[in-house]
C-alpha positions in Angstrom: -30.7 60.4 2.3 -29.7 56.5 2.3 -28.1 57.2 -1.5 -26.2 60.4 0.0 -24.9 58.6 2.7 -23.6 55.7 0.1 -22.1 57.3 -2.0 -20.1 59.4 0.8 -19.5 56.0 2.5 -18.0 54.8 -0.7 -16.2 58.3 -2.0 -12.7 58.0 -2.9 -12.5 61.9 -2.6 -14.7 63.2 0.3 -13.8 62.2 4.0 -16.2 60.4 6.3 -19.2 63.0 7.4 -18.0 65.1 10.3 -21.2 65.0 12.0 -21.6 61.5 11.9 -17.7 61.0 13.0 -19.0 61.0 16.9 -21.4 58.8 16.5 -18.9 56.5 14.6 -16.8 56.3 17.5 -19.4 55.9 19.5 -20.4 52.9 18.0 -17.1 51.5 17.8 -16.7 51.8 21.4 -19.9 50.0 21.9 -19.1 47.5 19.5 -15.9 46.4 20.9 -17.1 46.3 24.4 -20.0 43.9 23.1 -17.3 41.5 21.5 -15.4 41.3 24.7 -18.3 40.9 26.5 -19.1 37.7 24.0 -16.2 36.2 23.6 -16.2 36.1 27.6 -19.0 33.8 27.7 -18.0 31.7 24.8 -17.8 27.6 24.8 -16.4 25.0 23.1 -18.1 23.5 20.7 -17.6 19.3 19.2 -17.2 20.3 15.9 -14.7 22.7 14.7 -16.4 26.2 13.3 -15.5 28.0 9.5 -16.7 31.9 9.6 -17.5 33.3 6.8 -18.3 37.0 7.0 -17.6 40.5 6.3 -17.2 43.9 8.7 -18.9 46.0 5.9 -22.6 46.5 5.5 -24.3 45.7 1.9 -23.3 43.3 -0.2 -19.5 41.3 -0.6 -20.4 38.0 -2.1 -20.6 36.0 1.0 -23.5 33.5 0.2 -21.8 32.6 -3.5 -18.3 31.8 -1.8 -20.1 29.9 0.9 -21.5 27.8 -2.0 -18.4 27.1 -3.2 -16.9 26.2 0.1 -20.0 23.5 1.1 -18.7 22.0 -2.1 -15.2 21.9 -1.7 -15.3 20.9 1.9 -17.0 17.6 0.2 -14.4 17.0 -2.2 -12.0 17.3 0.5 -13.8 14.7 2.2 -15.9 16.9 4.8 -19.3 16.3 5.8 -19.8 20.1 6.2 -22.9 22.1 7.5 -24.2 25.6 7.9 -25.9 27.5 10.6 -27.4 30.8 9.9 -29.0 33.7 11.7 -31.8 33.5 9.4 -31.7 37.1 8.4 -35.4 38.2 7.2 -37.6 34.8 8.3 -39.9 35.0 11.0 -40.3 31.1 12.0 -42.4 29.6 14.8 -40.1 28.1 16.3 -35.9 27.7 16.6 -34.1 25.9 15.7 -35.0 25.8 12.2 -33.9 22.8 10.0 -34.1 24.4 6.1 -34.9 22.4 3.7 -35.1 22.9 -0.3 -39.2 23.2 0.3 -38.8 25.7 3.1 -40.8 28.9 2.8 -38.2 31.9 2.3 -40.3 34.2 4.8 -39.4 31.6 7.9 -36.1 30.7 7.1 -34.5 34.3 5.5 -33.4 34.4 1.2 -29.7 33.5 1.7 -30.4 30.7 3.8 -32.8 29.1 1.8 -30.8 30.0 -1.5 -27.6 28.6 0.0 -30.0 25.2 1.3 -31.0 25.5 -2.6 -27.6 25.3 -4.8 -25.5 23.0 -2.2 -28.0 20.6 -0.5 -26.3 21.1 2.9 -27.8 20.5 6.3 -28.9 23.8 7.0 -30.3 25.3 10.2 -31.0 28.7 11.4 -31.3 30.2 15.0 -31.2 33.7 16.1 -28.4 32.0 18.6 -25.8 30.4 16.1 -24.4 28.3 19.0 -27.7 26.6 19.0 -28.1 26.2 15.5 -24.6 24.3 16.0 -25.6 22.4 18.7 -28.7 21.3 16.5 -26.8 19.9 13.2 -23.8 18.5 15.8 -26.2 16.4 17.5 -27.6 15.4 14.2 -24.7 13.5 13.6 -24.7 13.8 10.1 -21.8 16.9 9.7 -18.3 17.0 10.6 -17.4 20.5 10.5 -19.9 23.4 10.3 -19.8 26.9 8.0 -21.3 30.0 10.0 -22.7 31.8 7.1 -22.4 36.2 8.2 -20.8 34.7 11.9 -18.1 36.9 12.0 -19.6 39.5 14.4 -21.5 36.5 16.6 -18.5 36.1 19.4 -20.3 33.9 21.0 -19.8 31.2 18.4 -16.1 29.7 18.7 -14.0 29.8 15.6 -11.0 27.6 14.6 -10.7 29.6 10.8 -12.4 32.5 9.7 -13.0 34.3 6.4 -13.3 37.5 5.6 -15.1 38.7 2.1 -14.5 41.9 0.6 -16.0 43.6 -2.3 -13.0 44.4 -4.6 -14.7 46.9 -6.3 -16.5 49.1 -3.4 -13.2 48.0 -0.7 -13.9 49.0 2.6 -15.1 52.3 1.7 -14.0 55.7 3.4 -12.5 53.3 6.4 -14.8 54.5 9.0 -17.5 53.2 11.5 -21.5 52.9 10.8 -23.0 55.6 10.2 -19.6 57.6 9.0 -19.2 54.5 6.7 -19.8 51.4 5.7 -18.0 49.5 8.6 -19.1 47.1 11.7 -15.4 46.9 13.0 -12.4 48.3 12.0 -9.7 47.4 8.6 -7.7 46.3 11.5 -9.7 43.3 11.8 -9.0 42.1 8.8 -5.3 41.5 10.5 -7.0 39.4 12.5 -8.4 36.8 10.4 -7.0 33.8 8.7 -8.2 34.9 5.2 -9.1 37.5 3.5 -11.4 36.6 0.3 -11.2 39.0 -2.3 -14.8 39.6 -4.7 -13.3 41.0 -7.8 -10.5 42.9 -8.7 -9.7 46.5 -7.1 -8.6 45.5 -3.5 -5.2 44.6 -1.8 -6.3 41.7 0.9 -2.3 41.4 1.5 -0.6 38.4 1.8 -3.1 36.3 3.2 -5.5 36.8 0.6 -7.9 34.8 -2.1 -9.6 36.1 -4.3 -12.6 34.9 -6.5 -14.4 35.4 -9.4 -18.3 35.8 -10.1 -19.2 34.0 -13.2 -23.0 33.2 -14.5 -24.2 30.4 -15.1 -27.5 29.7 -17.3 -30.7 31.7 -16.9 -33.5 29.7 -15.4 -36.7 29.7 -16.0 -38.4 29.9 -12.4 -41.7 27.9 -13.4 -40.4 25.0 -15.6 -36.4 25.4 -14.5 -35.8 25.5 -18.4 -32.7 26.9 -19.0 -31.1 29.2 -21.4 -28.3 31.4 -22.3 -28.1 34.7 -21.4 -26.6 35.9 -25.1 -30.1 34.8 -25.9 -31.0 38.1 -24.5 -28.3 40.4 -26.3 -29.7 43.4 -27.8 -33.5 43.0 -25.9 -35.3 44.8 -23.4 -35.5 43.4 -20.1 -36.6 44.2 -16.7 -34.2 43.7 -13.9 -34.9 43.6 -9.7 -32.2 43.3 -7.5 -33.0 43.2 -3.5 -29.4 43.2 -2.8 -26.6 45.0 -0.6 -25.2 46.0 -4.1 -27.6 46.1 -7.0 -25.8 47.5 -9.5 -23.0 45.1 -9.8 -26.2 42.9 -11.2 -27.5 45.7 -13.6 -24.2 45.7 -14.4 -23.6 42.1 -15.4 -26.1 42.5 -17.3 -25.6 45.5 -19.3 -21.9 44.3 -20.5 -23.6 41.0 -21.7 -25.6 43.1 -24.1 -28.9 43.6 -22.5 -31.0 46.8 -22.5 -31.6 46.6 -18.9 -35.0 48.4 -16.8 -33.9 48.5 -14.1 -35.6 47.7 -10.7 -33.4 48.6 -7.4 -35.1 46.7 -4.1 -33.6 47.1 -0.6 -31.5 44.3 0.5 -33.7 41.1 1.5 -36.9 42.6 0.1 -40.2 40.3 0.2 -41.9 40.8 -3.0 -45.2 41.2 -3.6 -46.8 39.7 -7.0 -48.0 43.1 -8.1 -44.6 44.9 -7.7 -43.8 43.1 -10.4 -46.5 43.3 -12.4 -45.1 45.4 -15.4 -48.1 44.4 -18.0 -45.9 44.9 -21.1 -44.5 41.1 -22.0 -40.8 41.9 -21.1 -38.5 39.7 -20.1 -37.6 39.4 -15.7 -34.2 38.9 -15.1 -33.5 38.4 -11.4 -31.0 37.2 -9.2 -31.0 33.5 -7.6 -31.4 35.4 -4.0 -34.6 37.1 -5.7 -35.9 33.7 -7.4 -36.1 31.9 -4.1 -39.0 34.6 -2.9 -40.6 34.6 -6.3 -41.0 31.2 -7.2 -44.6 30.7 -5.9 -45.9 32.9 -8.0 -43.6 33.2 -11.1 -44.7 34.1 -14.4 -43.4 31.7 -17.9 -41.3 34.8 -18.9 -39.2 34.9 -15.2 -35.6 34.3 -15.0 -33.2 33.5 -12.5 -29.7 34.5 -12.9 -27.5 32.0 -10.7 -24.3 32.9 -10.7 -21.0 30.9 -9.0 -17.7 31.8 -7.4 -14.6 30.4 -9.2 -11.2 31.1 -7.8 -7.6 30.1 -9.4 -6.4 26.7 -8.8 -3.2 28.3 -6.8 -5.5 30.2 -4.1 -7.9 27.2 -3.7 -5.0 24.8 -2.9 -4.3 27.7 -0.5 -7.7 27.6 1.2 -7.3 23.8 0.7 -4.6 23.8 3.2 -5.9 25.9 5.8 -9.1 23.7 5.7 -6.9 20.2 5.8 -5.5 21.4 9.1 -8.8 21.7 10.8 -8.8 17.5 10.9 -5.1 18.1 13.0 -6.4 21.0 15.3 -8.8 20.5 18.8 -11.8 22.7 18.4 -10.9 24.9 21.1 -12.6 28.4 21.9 -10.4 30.9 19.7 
């Protein structure tokens, strides 16, 4: 059933599911009256606030370009941090400072990965706003990233991103459960950019768009690295608990490998023996998968990082827009 509904969420040929239409609207009614009902109730904050989100379910890219932002905001002299929900942990207690020795299942993969490749103040709270409030009166950040904020109205906003999967779009254009999105393509009108995975999708004028290019396999036990043309022409098992899998499988495949492949539902906790395959292959995973697996990795694990990389033009763009964030009150937009 969940494949069916994809692919008719991401058919370029079939129109959204008639019996699922009313309950699309449904939800978009519900939706927007939630938003209003947030942004009603919202408050300043001291610090001003970069969204980076998406209105479609699955996977865009968001955690990669909010990499890449943490380490731009630096070179632009920032002293940026991010809150997160903390999708998939289960702490004690909230706030939750992450740190590089954090255990996945309190603090949620992307956080942890995203504390992992940048070395950012980190901290997740079901209530974003107080995950702010946490790093703010930390004192050591000067602006902060919301990492998937873009639905939490709650949280004030002086610039927000948008990330789209070029590839996949926005689908058929309708509302969960007709298709794949939270709010409208009219929000997307609303933003200040709209960041562009891949080719295959118009973002309009103000658009970016960026690149995913991977960097060197590493080895999860003795972080060893490799190249992946090392495995050209073998057999390799693959997992991927993703929103979108087989962009991964497929990375791999046009690099030459022979991939098995191993599809897990978005933000899957693995278990040891799941990927127990007893026949000496090769584990090729992503770095979102790694960050779970690392306690109790095998010598023949790999971790696939991979980066976003946009043209010089559209990161003077974002540049820009970021430099005017120092000019601008934080406000309650």
């Amino acid at each position: 059933m969940k494949s069916w509904l994809q692919r008719r969420w991401y058919s370029q040929t079939q129109a959204p599911p008639l019996p699922l239409r009313p309950l699309a609207a449904l939800y978009g009614h519900v939706a927007q009256s939630r938003r209003h009902k947030l942004e009603a109730s919202r408050q300043p904050l001291a610090l001003p606030v970069i969204i980076v989100g998406n209105i479609s379910v699955g996977g865009t890219g968001k955690t990669p370009f909010v990499i890449w932002l943490v380490a731009r905001l630096r070179e632009w002299g920032f002293r940026p941090g991010v809150i997160s929900r903390g999708y998939g942990g289960n702490a004690a207690q909230y706030p939750l400072r992450v740190t590089t020795d954090t255990d996945a299942a309190l603090c949620g993969d992307e956080p942890l990965l995203i504390a992992l490749r940048s070395g950012a103040p980190l901290a997740v709270d079901p209530d974003r706003v107080v995950a702010a409030q946490s790093l703010i009166a930390s004192g050591e950040v000067d602006v902060l990233i919301a990492d998937d904020g873009l639905q939490h109205y709650r949280l004030p906003r002086q610039l927000e991103f948008c990330v789209v999967d070029g590839a996949r779009g926005l689908g058929n254009g309708a509302l969960l459960p007709a298709g794949p999105l939270r709010e409208l393509p009219s929000r997307l009108r609303e933003v200040d950019w709209v960041i562009v995975n891949g080719a295959g999708f118009d973002g309009g004028a103000h658009s970016a768009r960026f690149d995913l290019q991977a960097d060197q396999p590493r080895n999860l036990l003795d972080a060893s690295q490799c190249v992946l043309a090392d495995f050209a022409g073998k057999t390799v098992h693959a997992i991927a608990g993703i929103g979108n899998p087989e962009r991964f499988f497929a990375s791999l495949e046009s690099a030459g490998l022979k991939v098995r492949r191993h599809a897990f539902a978005d933000h899957h906790r693995y278990r040891r023996e799941e990927l127990a395959f007893s026949d000496g292959l090769p584990l090729l995973m992503t770095e979102k998968d790694a960050v779970k697996c690392r306690h109790f990795a095998e010598k023949n694990w790999w971790a696939l990082p991979v980066s976003a990389v946009l043209s010089p033009a559209d990161e003077a763009r974002v540049r820009e827009s970021c430099a005017a964030l120092k000019r601008q009150p934080t406000g309650t937009r």
